[in-house]
Backbone as CSV, one residue per row, in Angstrom:
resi,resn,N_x,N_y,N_z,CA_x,CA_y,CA_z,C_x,C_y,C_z
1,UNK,46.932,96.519,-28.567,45.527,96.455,-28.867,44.748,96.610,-27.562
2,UNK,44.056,97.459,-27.700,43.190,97.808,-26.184,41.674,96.664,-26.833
3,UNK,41.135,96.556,-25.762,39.950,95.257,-26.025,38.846,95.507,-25.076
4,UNK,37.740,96.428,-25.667,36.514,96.796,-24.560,35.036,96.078,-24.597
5,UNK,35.036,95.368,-23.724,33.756,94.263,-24.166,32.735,94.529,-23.504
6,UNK,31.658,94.296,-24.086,30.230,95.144,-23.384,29.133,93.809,-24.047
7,UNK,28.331,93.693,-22.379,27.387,91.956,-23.316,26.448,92.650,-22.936
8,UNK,25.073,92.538,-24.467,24.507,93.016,-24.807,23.669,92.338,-25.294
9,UNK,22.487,92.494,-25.195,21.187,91.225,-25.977,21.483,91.565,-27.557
10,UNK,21.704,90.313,-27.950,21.725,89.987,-29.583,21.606,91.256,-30.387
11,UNK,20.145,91.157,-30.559,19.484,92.318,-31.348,20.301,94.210,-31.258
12,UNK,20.770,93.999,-29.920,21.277,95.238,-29.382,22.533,95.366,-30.133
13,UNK,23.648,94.751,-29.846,25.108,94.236,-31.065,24.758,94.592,-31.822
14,UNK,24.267,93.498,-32.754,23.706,93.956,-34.515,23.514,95.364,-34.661
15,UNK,22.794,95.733,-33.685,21.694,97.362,-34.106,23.195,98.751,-34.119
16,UNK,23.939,97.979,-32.710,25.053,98.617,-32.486,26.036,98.627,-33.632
17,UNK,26.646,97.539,-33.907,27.258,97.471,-35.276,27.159,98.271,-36.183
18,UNK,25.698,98.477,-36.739,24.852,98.825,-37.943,25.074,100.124,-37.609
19,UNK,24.844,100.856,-36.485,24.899,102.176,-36.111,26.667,102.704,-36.189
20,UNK,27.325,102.246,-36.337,28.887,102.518,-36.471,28.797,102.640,-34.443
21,UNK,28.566,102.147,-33.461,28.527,102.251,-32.400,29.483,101.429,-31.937
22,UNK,29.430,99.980,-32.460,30.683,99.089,-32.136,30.949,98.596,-33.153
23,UNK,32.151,97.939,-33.096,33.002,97.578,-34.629,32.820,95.785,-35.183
24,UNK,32.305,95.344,-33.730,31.973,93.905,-34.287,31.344,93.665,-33.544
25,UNK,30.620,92.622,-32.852,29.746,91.744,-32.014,29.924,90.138,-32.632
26,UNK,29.603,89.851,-31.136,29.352,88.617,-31.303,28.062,88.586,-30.495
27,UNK,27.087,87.324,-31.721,25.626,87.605,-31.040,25.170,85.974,-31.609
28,UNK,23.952,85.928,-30.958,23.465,84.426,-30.688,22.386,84.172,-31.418
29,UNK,21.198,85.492,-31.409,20.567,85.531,-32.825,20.552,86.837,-33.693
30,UNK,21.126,86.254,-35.026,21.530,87.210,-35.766,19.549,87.924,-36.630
31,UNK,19.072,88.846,-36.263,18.015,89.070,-36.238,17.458,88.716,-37.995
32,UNK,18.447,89.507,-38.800,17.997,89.064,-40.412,19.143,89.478,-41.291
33,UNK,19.108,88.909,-42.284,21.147,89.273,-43.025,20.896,90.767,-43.370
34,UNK,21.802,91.495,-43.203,21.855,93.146,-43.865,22.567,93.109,-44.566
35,UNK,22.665,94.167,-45.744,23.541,94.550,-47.009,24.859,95.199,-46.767
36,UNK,24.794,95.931,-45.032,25.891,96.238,-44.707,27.167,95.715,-43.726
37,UNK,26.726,94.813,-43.538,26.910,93.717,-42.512,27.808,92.102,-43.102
38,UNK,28.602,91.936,-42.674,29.262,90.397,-43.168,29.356,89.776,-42.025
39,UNK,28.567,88.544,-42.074,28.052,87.244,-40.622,28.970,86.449,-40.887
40,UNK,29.492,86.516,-40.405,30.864,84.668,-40.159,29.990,83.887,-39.334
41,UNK,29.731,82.829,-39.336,29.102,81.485,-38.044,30.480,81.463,-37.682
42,UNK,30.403,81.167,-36.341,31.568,80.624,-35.658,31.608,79.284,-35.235
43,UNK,30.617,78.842,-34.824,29.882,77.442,-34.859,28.627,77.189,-34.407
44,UNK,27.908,75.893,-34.731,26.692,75.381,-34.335,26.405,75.064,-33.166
45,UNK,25.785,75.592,-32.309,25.064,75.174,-31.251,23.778,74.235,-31.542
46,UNK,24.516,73.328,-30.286,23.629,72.375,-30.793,22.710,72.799,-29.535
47,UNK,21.466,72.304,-29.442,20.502,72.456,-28.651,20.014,71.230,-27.707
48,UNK,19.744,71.156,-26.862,18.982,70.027,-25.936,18.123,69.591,-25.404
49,UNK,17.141,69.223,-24.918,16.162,68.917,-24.123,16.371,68.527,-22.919
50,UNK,16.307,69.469,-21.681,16.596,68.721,-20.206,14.920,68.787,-19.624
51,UNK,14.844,67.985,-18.987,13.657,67.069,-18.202,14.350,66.622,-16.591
52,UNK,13.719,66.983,-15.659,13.951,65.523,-14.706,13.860,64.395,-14.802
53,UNK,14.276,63.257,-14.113,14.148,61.597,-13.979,12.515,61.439,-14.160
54,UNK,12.109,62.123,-13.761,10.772,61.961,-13.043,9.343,62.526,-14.224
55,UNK,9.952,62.963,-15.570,9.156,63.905,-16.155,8.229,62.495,-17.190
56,UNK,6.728,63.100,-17.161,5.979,62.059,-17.954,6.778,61.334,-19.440
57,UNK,7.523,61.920,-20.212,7.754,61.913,-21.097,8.844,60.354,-21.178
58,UNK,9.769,60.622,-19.912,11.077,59.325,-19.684,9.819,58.276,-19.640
59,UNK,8.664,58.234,-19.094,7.918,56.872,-18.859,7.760,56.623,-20.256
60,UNK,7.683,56.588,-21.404,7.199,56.234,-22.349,8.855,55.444,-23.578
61,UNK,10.274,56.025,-22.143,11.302,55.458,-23.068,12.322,56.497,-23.848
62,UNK,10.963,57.431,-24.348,11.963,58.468,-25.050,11.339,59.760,-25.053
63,UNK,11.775,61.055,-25.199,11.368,62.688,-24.943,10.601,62.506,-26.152
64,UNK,9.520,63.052,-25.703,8.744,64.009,-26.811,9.348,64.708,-28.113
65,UNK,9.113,64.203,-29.126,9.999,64.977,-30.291,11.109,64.589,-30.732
66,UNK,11.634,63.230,-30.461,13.166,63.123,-30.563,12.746,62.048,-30.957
């Protein structure tokens, strides 16, 4: 099996895919479901909030939004 990997902004994959250009992608946002297209999740990213020690938000105990 030969294995040629090319990183590519999200949208670019998909478009590539769709175009018979590459045979799969892996991408981070999948732009919208297509009819020709089958999306596996591979898993959830979870997301975070980083701040410094120092950011208004720690004075109050807890981040904004959480």
């Amino acid at each position: 099996m030969r294995l040629d990997l090319h990183f590519l902004d999200s949208e670019e994959a998909y478009q590539g895919v769709l175009d018979g250009e590459l045979e799969i992608a892996v991408v981070t946002l999948a732009p919208h479901p297509h009819a020709q297209l089958e999306v596996v999740p591979v898993w959830i990213d979870r997301l975070c909030f980083v701040c410094g020690h120092d950011h208004p938000s720690l004075a109050r105990g807890r981040l904004a939004g959480t």
